[in-house]
C-alpha positions as CSV (number, residue, x, y, z in Angstrom):
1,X,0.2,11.3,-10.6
2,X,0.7,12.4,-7.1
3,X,2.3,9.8,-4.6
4,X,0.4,7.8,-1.8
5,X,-0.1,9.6,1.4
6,X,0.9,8.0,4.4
7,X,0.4,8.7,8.3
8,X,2.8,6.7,10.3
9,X,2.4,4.8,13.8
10,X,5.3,3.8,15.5
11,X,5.5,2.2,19.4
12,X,7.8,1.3,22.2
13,X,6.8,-0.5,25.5
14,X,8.4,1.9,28.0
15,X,8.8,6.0,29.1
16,X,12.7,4.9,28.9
17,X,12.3,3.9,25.0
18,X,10.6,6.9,24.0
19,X,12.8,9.4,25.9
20,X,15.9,7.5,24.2
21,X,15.0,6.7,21.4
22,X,15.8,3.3,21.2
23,X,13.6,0.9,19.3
24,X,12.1,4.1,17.3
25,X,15.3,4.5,15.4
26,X,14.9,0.6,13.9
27,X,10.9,1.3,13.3
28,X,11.6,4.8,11.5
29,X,14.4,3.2,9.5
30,X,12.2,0.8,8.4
31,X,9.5,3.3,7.3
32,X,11.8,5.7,5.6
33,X,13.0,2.3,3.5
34,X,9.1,1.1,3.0
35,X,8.4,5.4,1.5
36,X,11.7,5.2,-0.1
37,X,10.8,1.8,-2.1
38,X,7.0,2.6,-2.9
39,X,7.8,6.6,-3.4
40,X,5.3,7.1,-1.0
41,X,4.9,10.6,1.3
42,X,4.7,10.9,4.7
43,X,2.1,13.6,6.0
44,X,2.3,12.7,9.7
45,X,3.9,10.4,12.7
46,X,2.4,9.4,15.7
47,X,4.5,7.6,18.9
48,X,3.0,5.7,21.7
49,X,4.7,5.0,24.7
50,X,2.8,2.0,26.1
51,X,2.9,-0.9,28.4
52,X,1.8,-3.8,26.9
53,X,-0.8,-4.7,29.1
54,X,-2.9,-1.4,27.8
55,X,-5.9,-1.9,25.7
56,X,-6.3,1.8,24.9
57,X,-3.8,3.4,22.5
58,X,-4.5,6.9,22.4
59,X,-2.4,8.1,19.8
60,X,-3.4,4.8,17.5
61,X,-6.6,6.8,17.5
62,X,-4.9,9.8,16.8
63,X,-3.4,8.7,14.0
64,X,-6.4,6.5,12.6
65,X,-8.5,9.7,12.6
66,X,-5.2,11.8,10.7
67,X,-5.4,8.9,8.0
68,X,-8.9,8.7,7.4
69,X,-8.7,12.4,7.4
70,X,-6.2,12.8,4.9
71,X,-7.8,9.9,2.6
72,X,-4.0,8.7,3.7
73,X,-3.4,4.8,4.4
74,X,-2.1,4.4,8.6
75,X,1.7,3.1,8.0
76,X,2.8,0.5,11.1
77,X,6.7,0.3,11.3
78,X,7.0,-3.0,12.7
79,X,3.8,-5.4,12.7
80,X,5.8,-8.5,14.9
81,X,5.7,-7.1,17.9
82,X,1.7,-6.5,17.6
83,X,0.8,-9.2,15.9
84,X,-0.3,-11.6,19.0
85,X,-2.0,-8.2,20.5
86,X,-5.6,-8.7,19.9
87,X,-6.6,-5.1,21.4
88,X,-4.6,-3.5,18.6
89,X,-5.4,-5.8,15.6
90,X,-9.2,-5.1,16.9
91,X,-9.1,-1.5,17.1
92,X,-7.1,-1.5,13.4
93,X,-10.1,-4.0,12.1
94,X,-12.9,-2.0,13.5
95,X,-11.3,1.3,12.3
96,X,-12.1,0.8,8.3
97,X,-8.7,2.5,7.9
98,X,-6.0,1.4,5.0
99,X,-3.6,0.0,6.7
100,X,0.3,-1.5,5.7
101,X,3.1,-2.4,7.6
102,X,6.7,-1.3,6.6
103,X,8.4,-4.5,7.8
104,X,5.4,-6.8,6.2
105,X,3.9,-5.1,3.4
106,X,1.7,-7.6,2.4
107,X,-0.3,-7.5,6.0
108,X,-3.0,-5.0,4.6
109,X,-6.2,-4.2,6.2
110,X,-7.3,-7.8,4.8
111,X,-4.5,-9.7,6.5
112,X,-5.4,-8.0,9.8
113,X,-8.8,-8.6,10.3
114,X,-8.0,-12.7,9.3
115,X,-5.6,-12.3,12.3
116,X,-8.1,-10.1,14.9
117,X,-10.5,-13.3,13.7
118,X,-8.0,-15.9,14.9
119,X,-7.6,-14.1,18.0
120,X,-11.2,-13.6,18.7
121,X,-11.4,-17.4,17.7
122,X,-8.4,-18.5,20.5
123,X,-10.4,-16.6,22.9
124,X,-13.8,-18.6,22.5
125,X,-11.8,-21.6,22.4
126,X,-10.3,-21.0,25.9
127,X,-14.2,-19.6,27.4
128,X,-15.2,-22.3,25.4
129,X,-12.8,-24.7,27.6
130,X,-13.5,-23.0,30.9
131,X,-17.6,-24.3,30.3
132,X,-16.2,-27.5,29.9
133,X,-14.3,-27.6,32.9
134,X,-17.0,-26.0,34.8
135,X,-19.3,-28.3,33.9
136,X,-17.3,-31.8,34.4
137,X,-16.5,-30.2,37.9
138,X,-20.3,-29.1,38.6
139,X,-21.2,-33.4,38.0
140,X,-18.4,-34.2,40.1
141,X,-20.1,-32.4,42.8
142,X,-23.3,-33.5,42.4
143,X,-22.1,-37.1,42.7
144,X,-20.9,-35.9,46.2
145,X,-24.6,-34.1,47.3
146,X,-22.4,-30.9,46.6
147,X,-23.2,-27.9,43.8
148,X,-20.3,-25.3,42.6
149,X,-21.5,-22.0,43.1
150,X,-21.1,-19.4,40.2
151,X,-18.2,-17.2,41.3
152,X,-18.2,-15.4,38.3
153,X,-21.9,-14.6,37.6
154,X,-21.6,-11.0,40.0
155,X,-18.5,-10.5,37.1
156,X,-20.4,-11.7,34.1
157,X,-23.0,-9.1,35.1
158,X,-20.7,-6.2,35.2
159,X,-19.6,-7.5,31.5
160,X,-22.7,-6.9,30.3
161,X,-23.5,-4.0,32.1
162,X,-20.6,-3.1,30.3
163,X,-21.2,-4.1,27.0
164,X,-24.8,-2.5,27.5
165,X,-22.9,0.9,27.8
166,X,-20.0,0.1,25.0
167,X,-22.7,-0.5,22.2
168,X,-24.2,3.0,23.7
169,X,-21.2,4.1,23.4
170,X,-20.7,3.1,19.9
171,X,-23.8,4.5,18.9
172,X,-23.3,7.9,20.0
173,X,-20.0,8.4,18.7
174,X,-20.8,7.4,15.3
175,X,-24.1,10.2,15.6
176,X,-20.8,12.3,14.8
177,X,-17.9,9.8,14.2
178,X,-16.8,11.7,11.0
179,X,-17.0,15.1,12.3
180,X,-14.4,13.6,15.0
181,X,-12.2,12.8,12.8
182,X,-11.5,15.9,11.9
183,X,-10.9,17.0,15.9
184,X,-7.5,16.9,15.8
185,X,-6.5,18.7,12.6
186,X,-8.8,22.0,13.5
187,X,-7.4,22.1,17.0
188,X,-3.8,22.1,15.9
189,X,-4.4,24.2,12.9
190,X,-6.8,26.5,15.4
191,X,-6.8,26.2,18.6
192,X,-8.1,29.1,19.6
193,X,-11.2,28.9,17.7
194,X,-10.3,32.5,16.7
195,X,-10.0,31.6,12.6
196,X,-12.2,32.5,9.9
197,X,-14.2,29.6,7.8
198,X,-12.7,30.6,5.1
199,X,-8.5,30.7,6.4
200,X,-8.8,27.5,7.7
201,X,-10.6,25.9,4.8
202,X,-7.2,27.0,3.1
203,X,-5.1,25.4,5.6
204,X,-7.0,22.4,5.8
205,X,-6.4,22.1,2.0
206,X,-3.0,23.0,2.3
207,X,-2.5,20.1,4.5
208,X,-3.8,17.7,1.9
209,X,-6.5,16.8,4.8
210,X,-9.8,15.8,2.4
211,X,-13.0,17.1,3.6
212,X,-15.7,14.8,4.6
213,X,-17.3,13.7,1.6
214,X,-13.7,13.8,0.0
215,X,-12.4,17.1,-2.2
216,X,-11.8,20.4,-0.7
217,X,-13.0,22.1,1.8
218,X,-15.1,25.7,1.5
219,X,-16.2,27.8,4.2
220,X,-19.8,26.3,4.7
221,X,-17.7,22.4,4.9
222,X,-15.9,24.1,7.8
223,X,-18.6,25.4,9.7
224,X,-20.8,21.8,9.2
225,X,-18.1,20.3,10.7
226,X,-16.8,23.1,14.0
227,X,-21.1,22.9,14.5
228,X,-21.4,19.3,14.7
229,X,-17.8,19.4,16.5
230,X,-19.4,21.8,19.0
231,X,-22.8,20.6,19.5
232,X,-24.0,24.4,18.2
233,X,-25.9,25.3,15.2
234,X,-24.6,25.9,12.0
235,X,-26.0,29.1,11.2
236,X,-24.9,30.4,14.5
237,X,-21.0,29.5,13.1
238,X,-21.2,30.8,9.8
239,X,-22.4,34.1,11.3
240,X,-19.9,34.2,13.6
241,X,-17.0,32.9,11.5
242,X,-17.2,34.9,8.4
């Protein structure tokens, strides 16, 4: 029985931290100790250098789509850090990845979306309060032959607007969202584009990286996937890929 594949995600707040090192020693200690205890194998590591004020995590993505990819499960070093950031606990909910964290093993996929809910929840509660204060204020006003004006309604239509694009957005990207995943893995194996379907079918099996439909990949899985990467037909890959 082979072991559990793992793709790691480790972070620290600053440029400084991630040209030093510091803080990424205690997080990889603490996943060599998690693989170590579980006999587990690590395929892949991904870093993020981040403020914590940023939403977007790019290399979270990158490593979401190597897990998924892999039919790995995405390894966190250290979960305490993140667990009051509702940005990343979203993004790990609305991924559908497996998910475990070194230094809190039982906070699997299941513990995480409890706590995105509980943050989505504390941030109805406080819109939720800003109503109410809105409104006590608005019959204050009244009282006084005065109305409160709506300073946020110019930014509540930009939300939408915005939310209007997101789901867009959303739609599109899952038109080809498993053909993404695979993105990454055929520009570092090829980057050139220059491969046969055939040789990097092989690699992709070498890498343990599971095709999309799980199993391994042949040349026509490879040239479903570089069509639907490139927007071109398949036939016109296969013939010029063979």
């Amino acid at each position: 029985m082979r072991a559990d594949k793992f793709v790691a995600y480790l972070r620290v707040s600053t440029a400084r931290q991630g040209r030093s090192g510091l803080g990424l020693d205690a997080q990889r200690e603490a996943l060599q100790s998690y693989l170590a205890n579980t006999g587990g194998r690590l395929l892949a590591e991904f870093v993020e250098v981040e403020s914590g004020k940023r939403a977007d995590r790019p290399e979270l993505q990158r490593a979401i789509r190597r897990a998924k990819a892999s039919g790995a499960r995405l390894l966190i070093a250290k979960l305490d850090r993140l667990s009051r950031n509702a940005a990343f606990l979203l993004q790990l909910r609305d991924s559908g990845v497996r998910f475990v964290a070194a230094d809190l093993p039982t906070a699997d996929e299941t513990v995480v979306g409890i706590m995105a809910v509980i943050a989505q929840r504390e941030r109805e509660m406080i819109a939720q309060r800003t109503r109410e204060a809105l409104a006590v204020a608005r019959k204050r006003l009244a009282k006084e032959g005065r109305r409160l004006g709506n300073p946020n309604g110019a930014e509540a239509l930009r939300r939408a607007a915005k939310g209007n694009s997101a789901a867009v957005a959303r739609l599109t990207a899952n038109a080809n969202g498993r053909a993404e995943t695979f993105r990454d893995a055929f520009a570092d194996i090829d980057p050139a584009g220059g491969l046969s379907l055939r040789a990097l079918a092989e690699e992709l099996n070498r890498r343990e990286i599971e095709a999309p439909r799980g199993g391994a990949w042949h040349p026509v899985t490879v040239a479903r996937v570089r069509a639907r990467l490139a927007d071109a037909p398949i036939s016109a890959q296969v013939g010029a890929s063979k």
